[in-house]
Backbone bond lengths (Angstrom), bond angles and torsions (degrees), N, CA, C in turn:
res aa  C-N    CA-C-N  psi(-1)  N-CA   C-N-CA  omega(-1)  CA-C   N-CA-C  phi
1 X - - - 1.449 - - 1.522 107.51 -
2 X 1.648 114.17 116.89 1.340 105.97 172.57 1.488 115.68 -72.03
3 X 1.507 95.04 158.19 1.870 105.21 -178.48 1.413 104.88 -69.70
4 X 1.497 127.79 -29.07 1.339 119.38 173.77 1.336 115.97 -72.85
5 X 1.587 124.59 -31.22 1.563 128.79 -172.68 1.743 92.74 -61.38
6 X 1.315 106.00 -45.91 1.535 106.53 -157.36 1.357 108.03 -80.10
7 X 1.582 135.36 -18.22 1.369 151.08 -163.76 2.087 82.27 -84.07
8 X 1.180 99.84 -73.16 1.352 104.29 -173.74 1.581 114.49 -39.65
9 X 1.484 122.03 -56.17 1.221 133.36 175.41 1.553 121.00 -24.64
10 X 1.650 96.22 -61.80 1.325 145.62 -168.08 1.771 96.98 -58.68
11 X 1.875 109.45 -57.48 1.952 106.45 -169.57 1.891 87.24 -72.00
12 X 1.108 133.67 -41.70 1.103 114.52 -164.46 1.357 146.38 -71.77
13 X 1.824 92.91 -24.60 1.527 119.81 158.02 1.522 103.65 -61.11
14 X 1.442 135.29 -45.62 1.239 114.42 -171.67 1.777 102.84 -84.96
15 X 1.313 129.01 -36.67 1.645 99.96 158.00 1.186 146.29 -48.36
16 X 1.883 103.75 -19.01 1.526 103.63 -179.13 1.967 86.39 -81.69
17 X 1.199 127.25 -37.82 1.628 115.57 -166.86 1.668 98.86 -88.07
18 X 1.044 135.64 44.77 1.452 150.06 171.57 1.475 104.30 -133.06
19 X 1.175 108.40 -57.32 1.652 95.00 179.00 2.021 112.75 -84.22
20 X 0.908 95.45 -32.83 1.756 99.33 159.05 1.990 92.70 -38.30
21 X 1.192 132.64 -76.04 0.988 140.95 -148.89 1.733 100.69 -85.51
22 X 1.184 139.85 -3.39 1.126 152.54 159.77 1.213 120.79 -88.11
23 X 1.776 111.75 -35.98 1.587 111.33 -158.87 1.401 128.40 49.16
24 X 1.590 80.12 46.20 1.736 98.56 170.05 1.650 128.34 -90.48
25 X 1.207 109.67 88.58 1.209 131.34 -141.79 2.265 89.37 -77.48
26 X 1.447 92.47 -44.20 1.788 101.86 176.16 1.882 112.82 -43.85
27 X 1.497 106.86 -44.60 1.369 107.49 -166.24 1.605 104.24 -106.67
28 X 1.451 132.89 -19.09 1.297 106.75 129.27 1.611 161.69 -29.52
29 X 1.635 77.77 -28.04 1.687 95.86 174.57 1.338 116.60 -73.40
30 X 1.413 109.99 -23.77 1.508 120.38 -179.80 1.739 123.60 -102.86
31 X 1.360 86.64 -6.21 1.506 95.48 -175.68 1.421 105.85 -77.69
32 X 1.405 114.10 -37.04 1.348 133.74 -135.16 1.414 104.88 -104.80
33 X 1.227 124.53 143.40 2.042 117.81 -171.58 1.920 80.48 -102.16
34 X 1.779 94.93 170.91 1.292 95.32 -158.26 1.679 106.04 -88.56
35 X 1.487 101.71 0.82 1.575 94.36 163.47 1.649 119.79 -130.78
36 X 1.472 85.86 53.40 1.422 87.98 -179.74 1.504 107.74 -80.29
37 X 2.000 123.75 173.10 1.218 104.95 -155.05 1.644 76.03 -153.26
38 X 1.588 111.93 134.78 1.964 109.52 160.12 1.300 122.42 -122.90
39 X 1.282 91.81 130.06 1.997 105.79 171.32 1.725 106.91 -53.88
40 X 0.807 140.73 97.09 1.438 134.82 171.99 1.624 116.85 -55.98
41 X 1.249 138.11 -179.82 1.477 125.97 163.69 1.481 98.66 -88.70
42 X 1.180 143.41 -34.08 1.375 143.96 -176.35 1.936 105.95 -53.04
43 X 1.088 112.09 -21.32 1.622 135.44 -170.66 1.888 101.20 74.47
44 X 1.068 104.01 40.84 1.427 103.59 154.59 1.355 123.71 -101.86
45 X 1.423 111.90 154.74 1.841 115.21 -161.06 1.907 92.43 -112.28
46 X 1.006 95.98 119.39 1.912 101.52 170.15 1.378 93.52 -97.86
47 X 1.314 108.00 163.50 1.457 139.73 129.80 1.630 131.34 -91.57
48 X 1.261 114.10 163.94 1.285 116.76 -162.07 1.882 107.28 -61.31
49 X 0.749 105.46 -21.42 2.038 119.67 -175.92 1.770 81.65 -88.76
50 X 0.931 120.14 -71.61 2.037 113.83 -166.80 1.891 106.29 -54.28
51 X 1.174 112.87 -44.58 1.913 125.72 150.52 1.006 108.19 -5.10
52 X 1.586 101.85 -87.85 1.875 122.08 -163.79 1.278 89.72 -66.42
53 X 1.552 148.64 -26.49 1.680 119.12 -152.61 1.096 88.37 -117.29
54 X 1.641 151.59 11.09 1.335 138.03 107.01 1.429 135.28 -44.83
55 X 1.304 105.56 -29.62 1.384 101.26 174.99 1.523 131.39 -91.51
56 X 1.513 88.72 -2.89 1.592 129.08 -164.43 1.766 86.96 -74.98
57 X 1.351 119.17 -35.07 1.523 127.35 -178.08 1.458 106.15 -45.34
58 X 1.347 116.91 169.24 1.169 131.98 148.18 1.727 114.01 -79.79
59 X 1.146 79.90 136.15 1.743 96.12 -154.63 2.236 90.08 -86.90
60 X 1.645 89.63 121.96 1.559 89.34 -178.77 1.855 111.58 -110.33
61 X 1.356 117.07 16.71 1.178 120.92 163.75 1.641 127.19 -110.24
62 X 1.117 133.51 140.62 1.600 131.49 163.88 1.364 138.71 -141.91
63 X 0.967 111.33 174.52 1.847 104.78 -150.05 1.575 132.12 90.88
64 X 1.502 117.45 -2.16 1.223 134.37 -140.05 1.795 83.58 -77.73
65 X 1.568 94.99 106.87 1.413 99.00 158.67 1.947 105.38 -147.05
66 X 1.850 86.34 146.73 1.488 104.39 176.89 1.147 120.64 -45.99
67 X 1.364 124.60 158.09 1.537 120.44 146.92 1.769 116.62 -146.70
68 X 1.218 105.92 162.06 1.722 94.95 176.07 1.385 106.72 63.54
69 X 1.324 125.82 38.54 1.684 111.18 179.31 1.443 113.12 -74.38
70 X 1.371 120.54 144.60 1.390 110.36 165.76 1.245 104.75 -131.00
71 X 1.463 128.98 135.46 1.514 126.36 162.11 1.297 106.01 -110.38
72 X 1.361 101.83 146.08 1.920 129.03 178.37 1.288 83.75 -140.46
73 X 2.077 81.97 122.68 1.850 105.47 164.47 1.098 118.79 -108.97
74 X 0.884 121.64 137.42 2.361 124.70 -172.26 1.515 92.41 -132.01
75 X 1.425 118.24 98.52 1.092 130.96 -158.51 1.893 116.28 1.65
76 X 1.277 97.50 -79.21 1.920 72.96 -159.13 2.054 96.07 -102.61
77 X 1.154 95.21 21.08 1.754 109.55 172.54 1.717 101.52 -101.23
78 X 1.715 125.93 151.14 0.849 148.06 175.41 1.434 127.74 -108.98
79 X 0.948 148.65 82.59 1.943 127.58 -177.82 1.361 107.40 -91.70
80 X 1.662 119.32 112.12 1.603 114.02 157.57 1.430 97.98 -98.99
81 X 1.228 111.73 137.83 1.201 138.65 155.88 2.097 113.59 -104.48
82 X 1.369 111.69 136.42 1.882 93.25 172.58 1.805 89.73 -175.42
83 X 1.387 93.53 151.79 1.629 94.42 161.22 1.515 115.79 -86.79
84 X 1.379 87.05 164.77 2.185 94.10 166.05 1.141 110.09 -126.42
85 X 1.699 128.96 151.58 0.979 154.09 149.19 1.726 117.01 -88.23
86 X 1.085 119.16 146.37 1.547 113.88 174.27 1.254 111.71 167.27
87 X 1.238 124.56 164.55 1.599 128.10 -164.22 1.713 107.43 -114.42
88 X 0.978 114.03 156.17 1.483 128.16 174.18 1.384 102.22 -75.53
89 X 1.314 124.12 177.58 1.317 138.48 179.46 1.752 97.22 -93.27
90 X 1.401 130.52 5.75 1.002 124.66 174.02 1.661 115.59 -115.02
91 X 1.849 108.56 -4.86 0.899 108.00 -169.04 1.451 130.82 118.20
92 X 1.675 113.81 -38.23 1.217 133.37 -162.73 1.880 88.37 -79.50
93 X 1.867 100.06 140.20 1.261 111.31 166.41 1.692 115.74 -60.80
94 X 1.218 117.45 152.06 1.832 119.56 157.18 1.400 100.76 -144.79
95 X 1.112 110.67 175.71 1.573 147.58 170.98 1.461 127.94 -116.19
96 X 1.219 119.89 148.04 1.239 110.01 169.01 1.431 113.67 -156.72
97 X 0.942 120.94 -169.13 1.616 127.97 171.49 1.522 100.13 -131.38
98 X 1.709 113.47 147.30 1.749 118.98 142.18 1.164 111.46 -122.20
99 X 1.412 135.52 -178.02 1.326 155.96 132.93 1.734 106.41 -132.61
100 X 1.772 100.01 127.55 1.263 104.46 170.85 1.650 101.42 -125.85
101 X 1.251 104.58 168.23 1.639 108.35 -175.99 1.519 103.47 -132.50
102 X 1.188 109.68 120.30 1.538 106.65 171.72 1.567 117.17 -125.38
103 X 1.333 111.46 152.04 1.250 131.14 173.77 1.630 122.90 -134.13
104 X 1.591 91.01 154.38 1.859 111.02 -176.20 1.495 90.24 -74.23
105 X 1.670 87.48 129.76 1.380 99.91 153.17 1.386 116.86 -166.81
106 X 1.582 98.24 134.47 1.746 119.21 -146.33 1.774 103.80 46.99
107 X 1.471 119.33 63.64 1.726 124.71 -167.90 1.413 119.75 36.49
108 X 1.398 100.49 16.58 1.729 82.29 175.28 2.025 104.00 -110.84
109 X 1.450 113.43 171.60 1.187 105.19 -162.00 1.878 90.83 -96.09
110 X 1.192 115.12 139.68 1.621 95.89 173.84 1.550 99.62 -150.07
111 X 1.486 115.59 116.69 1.321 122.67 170.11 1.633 120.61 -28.15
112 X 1.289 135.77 119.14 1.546 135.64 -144.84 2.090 94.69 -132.66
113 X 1.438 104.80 -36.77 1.750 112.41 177.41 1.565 109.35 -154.90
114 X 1.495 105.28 149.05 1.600 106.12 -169.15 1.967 87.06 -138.71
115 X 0.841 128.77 165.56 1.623 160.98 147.36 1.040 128.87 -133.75
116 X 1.044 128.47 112.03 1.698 144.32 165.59 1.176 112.93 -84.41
117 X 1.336 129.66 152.23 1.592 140.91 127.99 1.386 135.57 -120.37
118 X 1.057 132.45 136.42 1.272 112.88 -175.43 1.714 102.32 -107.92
């Protein structure tokens, strides 16, 4: 695994969990390949169009930061695995887990599947 594959891996996982926490629906658009697909914690399956008009919400959590990240690269495939920390809109701490999977395409890295739990 190069130190640059993994450096890169590494800024982009925290933009996709920055705009998660922004509801930045603009830099999702770019993060995201056009058939990427998310496990929700509710066990609902989005698509990349159902994505943005969740994120399109008003965002009712903050603080949302990673922990424990690990990336595994299988050549032009990605696995983040990491926990979350973050607060309710009332304050109260939670936890969570993700795994996202990304892949090259036309060399660029673009989120392809995500899973959450809370």
């Amino acid at each position: 695994m190069s130190e640059a594959e993994l450096s890169l891996l590494a800024r982009l996982n925290g933009d996709y969990v920055q705009a998660v926490q922004d509801g930045d629906v603009k830099r999702f658009e770019t993060l995201l390949a056009e058939d990427f697909r998310c496990s929700n914690p509710d066990g609902s399956l989005v698509d990349k169009k159902g994505f943005l008009a969740q994120t399109a919400l008003p965002v009712t959590i903050r603080g949302l930061e990673p922990h424990q990240v690990e990336i595994r690269l299988f050549g032009d495939v990605a696995v983040i695995h990491a926990q979350t920390q973050y607060r309710t809109s009332h304050g109260e701490p939670r936890h969570g887990r993700y795994t996202d999977v990304w892949a090259k395409h036309g060399g660029e890295w673009r989120c392809v599947a995500a899973h959450v739990t809370r």
